[in-house]
N, C-alpha and C positions, 0 to 999 in steps of 0.2 A: 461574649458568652453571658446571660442571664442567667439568676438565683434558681431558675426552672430546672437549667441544665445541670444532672449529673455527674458525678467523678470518670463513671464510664464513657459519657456524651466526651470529656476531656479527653479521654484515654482514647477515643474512635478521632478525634481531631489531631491527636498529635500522631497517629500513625496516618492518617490521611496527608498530613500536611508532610511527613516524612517521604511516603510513597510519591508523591507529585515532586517532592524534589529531585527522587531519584530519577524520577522523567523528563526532569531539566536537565540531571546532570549524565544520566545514564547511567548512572550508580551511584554508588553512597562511596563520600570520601574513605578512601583507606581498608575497604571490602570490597572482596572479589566479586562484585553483585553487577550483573546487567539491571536493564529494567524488567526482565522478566523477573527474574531472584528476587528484586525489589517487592512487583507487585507479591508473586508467592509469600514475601517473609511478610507483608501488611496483611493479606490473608489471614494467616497464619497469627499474628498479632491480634485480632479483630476477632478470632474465633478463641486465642489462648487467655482473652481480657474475660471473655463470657459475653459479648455483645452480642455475639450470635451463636446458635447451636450448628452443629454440623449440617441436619436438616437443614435449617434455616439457608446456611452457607448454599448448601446446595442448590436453591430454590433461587438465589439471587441473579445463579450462571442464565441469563437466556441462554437454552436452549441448542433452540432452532439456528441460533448466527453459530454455533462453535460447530454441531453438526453439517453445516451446510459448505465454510472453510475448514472443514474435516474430509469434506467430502471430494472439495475440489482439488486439496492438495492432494487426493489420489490422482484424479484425473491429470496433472501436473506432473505427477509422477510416473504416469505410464507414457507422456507424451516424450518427455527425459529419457526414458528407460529405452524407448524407440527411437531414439536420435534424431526425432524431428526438429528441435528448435537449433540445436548444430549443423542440419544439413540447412534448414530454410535461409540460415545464414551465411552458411557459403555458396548458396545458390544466388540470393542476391549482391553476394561480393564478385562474384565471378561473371554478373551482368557487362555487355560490354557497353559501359556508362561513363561518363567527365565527372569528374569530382563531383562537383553539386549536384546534378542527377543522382547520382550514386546515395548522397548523406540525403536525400529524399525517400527513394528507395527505402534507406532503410529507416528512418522517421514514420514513415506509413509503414513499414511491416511490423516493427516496434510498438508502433498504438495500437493495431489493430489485434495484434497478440494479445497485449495487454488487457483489453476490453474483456479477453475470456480466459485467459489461463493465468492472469493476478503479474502483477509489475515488476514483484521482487523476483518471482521463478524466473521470468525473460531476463532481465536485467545478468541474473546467474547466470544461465547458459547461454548467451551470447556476449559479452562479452568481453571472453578469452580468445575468442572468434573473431571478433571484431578488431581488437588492439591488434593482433597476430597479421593479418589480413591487409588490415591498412598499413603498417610494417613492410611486409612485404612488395604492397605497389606503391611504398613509398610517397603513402600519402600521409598529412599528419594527423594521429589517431586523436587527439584531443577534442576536436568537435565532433567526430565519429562519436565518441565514448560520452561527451555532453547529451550529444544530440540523440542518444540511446536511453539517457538516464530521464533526460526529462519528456521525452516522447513515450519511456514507459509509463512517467505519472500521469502526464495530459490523456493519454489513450485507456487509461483506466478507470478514468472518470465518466466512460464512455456506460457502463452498464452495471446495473447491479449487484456483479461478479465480479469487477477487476482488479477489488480491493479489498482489503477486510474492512476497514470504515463503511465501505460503501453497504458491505454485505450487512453490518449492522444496522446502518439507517434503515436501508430496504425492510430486514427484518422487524424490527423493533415498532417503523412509523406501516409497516407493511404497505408499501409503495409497489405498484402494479408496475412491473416488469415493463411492459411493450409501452405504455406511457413516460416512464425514466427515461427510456433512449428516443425517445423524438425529443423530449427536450432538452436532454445532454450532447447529443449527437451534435447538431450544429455548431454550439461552439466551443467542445472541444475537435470539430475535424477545423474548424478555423483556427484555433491555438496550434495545435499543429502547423498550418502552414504559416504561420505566426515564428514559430521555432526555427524552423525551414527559413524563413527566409533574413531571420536574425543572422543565424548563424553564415549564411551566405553573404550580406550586403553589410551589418551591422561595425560598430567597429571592431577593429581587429580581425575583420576578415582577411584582409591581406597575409598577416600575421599564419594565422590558422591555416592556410595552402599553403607554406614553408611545406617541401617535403622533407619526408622524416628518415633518420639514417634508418636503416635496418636493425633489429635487434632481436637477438639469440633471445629462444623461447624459454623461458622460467617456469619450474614448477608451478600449480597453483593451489593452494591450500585453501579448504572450504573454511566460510566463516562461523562460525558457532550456530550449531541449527536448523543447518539447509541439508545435513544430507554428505553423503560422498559426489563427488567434482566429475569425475572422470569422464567423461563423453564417449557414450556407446557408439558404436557403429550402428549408421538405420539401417533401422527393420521395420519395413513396410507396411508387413502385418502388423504389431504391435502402432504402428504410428495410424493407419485405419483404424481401426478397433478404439483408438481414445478418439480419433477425430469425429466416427461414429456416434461414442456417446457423447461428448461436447456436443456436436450438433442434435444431437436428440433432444436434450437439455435446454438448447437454447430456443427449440422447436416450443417444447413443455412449457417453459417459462414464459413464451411470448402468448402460448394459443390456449394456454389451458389454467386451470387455478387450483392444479394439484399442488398441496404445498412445497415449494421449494429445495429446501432440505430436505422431504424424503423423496424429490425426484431425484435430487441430486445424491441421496443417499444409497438410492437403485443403482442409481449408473456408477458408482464407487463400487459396489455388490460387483456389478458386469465385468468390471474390471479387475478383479479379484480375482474373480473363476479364469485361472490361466494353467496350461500346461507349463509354461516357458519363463514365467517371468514369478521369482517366488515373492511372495508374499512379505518375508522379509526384508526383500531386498524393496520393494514399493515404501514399507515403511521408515525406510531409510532416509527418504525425502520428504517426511513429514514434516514441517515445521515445528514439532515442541514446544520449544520455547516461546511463538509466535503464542497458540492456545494457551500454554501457563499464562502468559502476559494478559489474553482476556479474562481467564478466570479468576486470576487474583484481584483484578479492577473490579471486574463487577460486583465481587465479594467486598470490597475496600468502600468501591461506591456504596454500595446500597446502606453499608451500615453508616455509613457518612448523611445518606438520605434520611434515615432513621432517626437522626438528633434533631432533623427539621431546620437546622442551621440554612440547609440550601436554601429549603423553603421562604427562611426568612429574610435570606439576601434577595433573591427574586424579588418581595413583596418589595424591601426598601427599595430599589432601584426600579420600580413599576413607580411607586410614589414619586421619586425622584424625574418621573417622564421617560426612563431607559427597559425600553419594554423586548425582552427576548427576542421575543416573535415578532419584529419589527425589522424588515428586510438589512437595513442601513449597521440596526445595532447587531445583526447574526452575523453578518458577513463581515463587519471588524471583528468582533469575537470569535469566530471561526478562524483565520488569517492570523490573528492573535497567538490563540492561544496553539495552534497547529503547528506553532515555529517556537512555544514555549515548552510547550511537554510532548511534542510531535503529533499526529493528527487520530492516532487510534485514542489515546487518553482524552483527549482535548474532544471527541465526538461524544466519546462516553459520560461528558463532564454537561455538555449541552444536548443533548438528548433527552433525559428526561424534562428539560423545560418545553421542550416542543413538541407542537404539535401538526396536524398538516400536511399534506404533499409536496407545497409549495417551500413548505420550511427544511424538509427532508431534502429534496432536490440543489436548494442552494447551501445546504451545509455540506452535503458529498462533492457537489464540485469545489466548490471553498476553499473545503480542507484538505481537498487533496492536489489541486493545482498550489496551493498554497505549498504545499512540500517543495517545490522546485527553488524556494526563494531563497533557501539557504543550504551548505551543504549539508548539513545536520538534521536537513527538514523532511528528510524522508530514507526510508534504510533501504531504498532503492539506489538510491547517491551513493551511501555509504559502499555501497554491495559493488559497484560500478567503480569507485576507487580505488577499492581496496583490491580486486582482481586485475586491476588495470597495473598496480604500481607492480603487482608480481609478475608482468606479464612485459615488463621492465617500460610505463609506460605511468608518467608522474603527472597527477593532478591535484592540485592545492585550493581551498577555498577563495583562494581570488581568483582565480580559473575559473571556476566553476559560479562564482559572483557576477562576472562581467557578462554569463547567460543568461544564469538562476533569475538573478535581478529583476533585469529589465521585461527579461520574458514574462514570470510572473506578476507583474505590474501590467502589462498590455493584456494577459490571458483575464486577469482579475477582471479586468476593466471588460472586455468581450462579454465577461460571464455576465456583471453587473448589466450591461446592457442588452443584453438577451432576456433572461428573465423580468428585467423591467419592461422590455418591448411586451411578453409576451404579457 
């Protein structure tokens, strides 16, 4: 800190440095604080210092990314509401398939969800589906329940939809839709079968076909934020009518250059106007706390941007040869910092250094394949455990290590060599 910087410049750094630790730690020692409460109370700090005015505050939220994961988590939510993603998963349990075919199956239905209706919502509604199912044909649910969690991250990487990081980058570097997925698409349908065949051949394969005793089904209690649990019975109509708009959307997105969020903000609209499905109850599976999370960041960043501090680390480390936009230095920093404060902060945090298509493109895969490498690295994991253990079905971070690992170490490597090819 330089004689330049003021008492306020200190006061925006020590709630910034506070905020980021609560994204290491997931809360602050000793308060009841996630990381959303986190970022809200640095907010909140940053505007009670007088760093920023309310205005101001307001002007720092992009926009377009909050409405655009505003918009999709309706679509998300009427696909729920219509029991699509509980039936599409018992339809592919009920395949008549051998083990491995089977955790294929659902590996590609899993990414391919993912790619359009976001990782965390699949991850949620399948599965209690999934533990229960493979239970039943007494197979063991552990790499079922892996092979879900990280086939949701890799398959979300797929489009500029399947993530809220992603949706940021998209929006922020304003990355054209139909060109992100030619060149994400390849190698994440290769990481994929990258996953697929870890979990198949790799060690402790043997281990993982143990079949599994059967086990009485457990409540399962929603985790903070997602909404009520309960799985509708489908309904066909309501599960059309989202598929309808989803694929309109993605029609829009690919052929056209209406802005994003307000196509995506129509077909939220379309899905509203319902006789049967109240309005209420959609909002029920909002995410909340996901959106408080971005807006308190961006309010947190920006006035963090404002002291120039960032500015002046950049320059030093441009002097020092370690240049942002420098494929080698984004892609450890991406990977980095994605497994230190998880991958929505950690995008927010490199993002305003970048600039580019090319630089957009390898921070959304990065940082989102990057989540698979620990179990803490992505709330898709989280989401995937913790319905799992209620569902009387135990996975521990060495479990989920002896995947996470190795996988994301081969997909990283796919990624680096893709983009470098192209």
């Amino acid at each position: 800190m330089t004689p330049e910087h003021s008492l306020t410049d200190w006061g925006i750094v020590a709630i910034f440095v506070t905020v980021y630790i609560g994204m290491i730690l997931g809360g602050l020692p000793r308060l009841k604080l996630d990381r959303s409460g986190v970022a809200l109370l640095g907010a909140i700090g940053v505007i009670g210092l007088g760093a920023m005015s309310t205005t101001q505050a307001a002007s720092a939220v992009d926009l377009p990314t909050m409405l655009l994961l505003f918009a999709f988590m309706v679509v998300s939510a009427q696909m729920r509401l219509g029991g699509f993603y509980t039936a599409v998963t018992r339809q592919v349990a009920a395949l008549p398939l051998g083990r491995n075919a089977l955790l294929g199956a659902l590996i590609a239905v899993a990414g391919a969800l993912s790619a359009v209706f976001s990782n965390d919502i699949i991850c949620l509604a399948m599965t209690p589906v999934v533990a229960q199912l493979c239970l039943q044909r007494r197979l063991n649910p552990v790499p079922f329940l892996l092979g879900l969690a990280c086939a949701a991250n890799i398959g979300s990487a797929a489009t500029l939809i399947g993530n809220p990081q992603n949706m940021l980058i998209g929006s922020v570097l304003q990355l054209p839709f139909g060109a992100y997925v030619r060149q994400a698409l390849p190698p994440v349908v290769l990481s994929l079968g990258v996953l697929w065949a870890w979990l198949v051949w790799g060690p402790g394969h043997a281990e993982s076909t143990a079949p599994a005793k059967p086990s009485a089904a457990m409540p399962v209690d929603l985790p903070s934020g997602y909404g009520p649990l309960q799985a509708p019975p489908f309904d066909a109509w309501q599960t059309a009518k989202g598929l309808a708009v989803a694929g309109a959307l993605l029609l829009v997105f690919l052929f056209t250059d209406w802005p994003r969020e307000v196509a995506a903000l129509v077909g939220a609209g379309v899905l509203l106007l319902s006789r049967r499905l109240h309005s209420s109850d959609v909002m029920g599976f909002i995410d909340w706390p996901l959106l408080v999370l971005f807006t308190g960041l961006f309010v947190v960043n920006h006035a963090f941007e404002s002291t120039g501090l960032a500015a002046q680390a950049v320059a030093w480390l441009a002097a020092q040869g370690v240049q942002l936009a420098d494929p080698g230095v984004l892609f450890v920093a991406g990977v980095g910092l994605s497994n230190l404060v998880s991958n929505v902060p950690a995008v927010m945090l490199l993002l305003p250094h970048l600039q580019g298509p090319d630089a957009g493109v390898m921070l959304a895969l990065v940082s989102t394949l990057a989540g698979n490498l620990l179990l803490v690295g992505s709330i898709a994991n989280l989401i995937v455990v913790d319905l799992a253990q209620k569902s009387g079905v135990t996975i521990n971070w060495r479990m989920h290590a002896r995947v996470g690992v190795p996988v994301t170490l081969i997909t990283l490597g796919l990624v680096w060599a893709w983009l470098r090819w192209l």
